[in-house]
N, C-alpha and C positions, 0 to 999 in steps of 0.2 A: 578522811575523804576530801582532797583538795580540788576544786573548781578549775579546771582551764581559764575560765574567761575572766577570772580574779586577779586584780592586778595588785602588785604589795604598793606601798607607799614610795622605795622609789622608783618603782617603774613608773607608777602614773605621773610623778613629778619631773622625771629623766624625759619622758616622751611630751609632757607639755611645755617643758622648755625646748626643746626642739624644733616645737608648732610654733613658740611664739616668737622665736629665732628667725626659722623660715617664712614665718610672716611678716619681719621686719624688713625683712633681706628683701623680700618682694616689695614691699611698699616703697622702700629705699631707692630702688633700681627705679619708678616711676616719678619721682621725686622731679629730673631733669625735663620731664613735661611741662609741670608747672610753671617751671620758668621761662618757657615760651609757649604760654599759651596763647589765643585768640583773645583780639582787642575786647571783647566781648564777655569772658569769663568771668572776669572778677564780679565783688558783690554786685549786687543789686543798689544804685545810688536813686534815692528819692528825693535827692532836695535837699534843703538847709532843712533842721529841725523849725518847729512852728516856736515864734517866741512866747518867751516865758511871761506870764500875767505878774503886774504891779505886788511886791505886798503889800499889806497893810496890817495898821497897829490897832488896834484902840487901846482907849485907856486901862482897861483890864490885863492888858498882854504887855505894859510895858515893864524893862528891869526896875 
């Protein structure tokens, strides 16, 4: 007694490579947005990073 909704091994692998084919495909095609996007898109720019603190040795920590 075989299931209808039972898929063998490569049907589900035949139709996930399909999806992630036609997913590519799509993503792909919106690719040329990117590159004109608004002055405005790109990251998020906060500033120089905050400077880095002194270190320091004592005598226990040297080679």
């Amino acid at each position: 007694m075989k299931e209808s909704h039972v898929l063998s091994r490569r049907r589900f692998l035949e139709k996930m490579g399909l999806t992630a084919a036609a997913g590519s495909a799509a993503a792909a095609l919106d690719l040329p947005s990117l590159a004109w996007g608004q002055d405005n898109s790109g990251p998020i720019d906060c500033g120089p990073p905050p400077k880095a603190r002194p270190h320091r040795r004592t005598g226990g920590e040297s080679f």
